[in-house]
N, C-alpha and C positions, 0 to 999 in steps of 0.2 A: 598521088600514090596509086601504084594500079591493086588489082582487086588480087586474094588468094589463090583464083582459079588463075587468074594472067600469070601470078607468080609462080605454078606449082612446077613448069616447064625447068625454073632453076634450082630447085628443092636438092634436086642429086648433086648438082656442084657445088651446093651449100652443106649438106652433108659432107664432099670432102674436103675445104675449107673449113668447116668444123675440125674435121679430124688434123689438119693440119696442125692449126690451133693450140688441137689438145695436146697434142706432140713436143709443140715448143714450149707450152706453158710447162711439159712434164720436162724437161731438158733446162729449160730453164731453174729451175726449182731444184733441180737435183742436185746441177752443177754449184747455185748457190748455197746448198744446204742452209736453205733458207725459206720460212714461207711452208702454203703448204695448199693443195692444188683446188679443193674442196670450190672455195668461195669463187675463185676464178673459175674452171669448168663447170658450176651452174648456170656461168650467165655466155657462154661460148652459143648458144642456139640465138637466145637475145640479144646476143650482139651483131651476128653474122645477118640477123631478120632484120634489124632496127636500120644498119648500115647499108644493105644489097638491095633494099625493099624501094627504096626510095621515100621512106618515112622520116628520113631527114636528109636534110638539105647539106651537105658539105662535098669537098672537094681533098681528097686526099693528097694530090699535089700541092695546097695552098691552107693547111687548117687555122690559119689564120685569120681568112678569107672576110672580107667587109659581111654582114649579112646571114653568115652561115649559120647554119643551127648550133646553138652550143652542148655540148656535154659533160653533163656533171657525173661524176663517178661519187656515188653516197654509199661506199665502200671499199676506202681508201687502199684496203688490205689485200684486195683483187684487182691491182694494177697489172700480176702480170695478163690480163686476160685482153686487155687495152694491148700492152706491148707485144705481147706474139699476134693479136689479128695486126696491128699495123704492119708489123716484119713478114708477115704472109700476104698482104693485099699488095704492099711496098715489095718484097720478092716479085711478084706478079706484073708487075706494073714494069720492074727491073727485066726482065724475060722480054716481055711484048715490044720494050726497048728495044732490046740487044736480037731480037729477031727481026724488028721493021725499021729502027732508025730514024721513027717517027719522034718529035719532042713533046707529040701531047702524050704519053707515056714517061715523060722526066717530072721531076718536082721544080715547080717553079723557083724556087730559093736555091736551088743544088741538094748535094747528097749532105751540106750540113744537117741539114734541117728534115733529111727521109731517116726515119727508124728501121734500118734491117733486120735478118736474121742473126745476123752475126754481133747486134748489140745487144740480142739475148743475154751471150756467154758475159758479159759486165753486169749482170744484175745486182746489187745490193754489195760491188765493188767503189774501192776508190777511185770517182772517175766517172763512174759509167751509171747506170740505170739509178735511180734511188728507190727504194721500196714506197715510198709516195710521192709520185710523181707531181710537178710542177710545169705550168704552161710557158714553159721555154723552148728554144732548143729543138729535139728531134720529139719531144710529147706537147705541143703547141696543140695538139689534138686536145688534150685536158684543159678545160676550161676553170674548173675547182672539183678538186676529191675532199672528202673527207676520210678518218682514221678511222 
């Protein structure tokens, strides 16, 4: 893991990844009239630092991955905070795609298994998002939440 001073060079694009973040989580929330943003945007810096930093070991294409670090969410109630960074990192990852044509920017399973922004709008629908999330699917990234 490199040191804070090595990291501070990405601080401002963490900042707008943050703010990204807090956009979808507000979008999301809204659209469900469900939920409520508080517990999720506390942990939007923490998460954006824990993931970008290289303090842990995973692989956004593959959260499956043999080896990789795992993540526990031990507050079940701020999944969406999980779900909008992946649909922003995953957006990203979609872009550098569709600009280079490169495949190390695809998801190794395909788009079943990438969480978009667009699977916001299904939160706490028949179908789509569940309000605690489970290690299936397009949140394979959750390894166990609790309530």
């Amino acid at each position: 893991m490199k040191s804070p001073t090595e990291l501070k060079q990405y601080f401002p694009y963490w900042e707008v990844t943050k703010d990204l973040i807090d956009q979808c989580i507000d979008i999301m929330l809204n659209l469900s009239q469900s939920g409520h943003p508080g517990g999720s945007r506390s942990k939007v810096h923490g998460m954006v630092a824990t993931l970008l930093s290289g303090a842990m070991r995973w692989d956004i294409r593959e959260a499956g991955k043999r080896f990789a670090d795992r993540y526990v969410l031990v507050a079940g109630h701020a999944n969406p905070v999980v779900y909008a960074t992946l649909a922003v990192l995953n957006e990203a990852m979609r872009i550098k795609y569709n600009q280079t044509g490169d495949k190390k920017y695809q998801h190794f399973k395909g788009e079943k298994y990438q969480l978009v922004w667009e699977d916001l709008f299904t939160l706490r629908r028949n179908g789509g998002l569940p309000g605690h999330a489970e290690m299936e699917g397009k949140t394979l990234f959750f390894k166990f939440n609790t309530g």
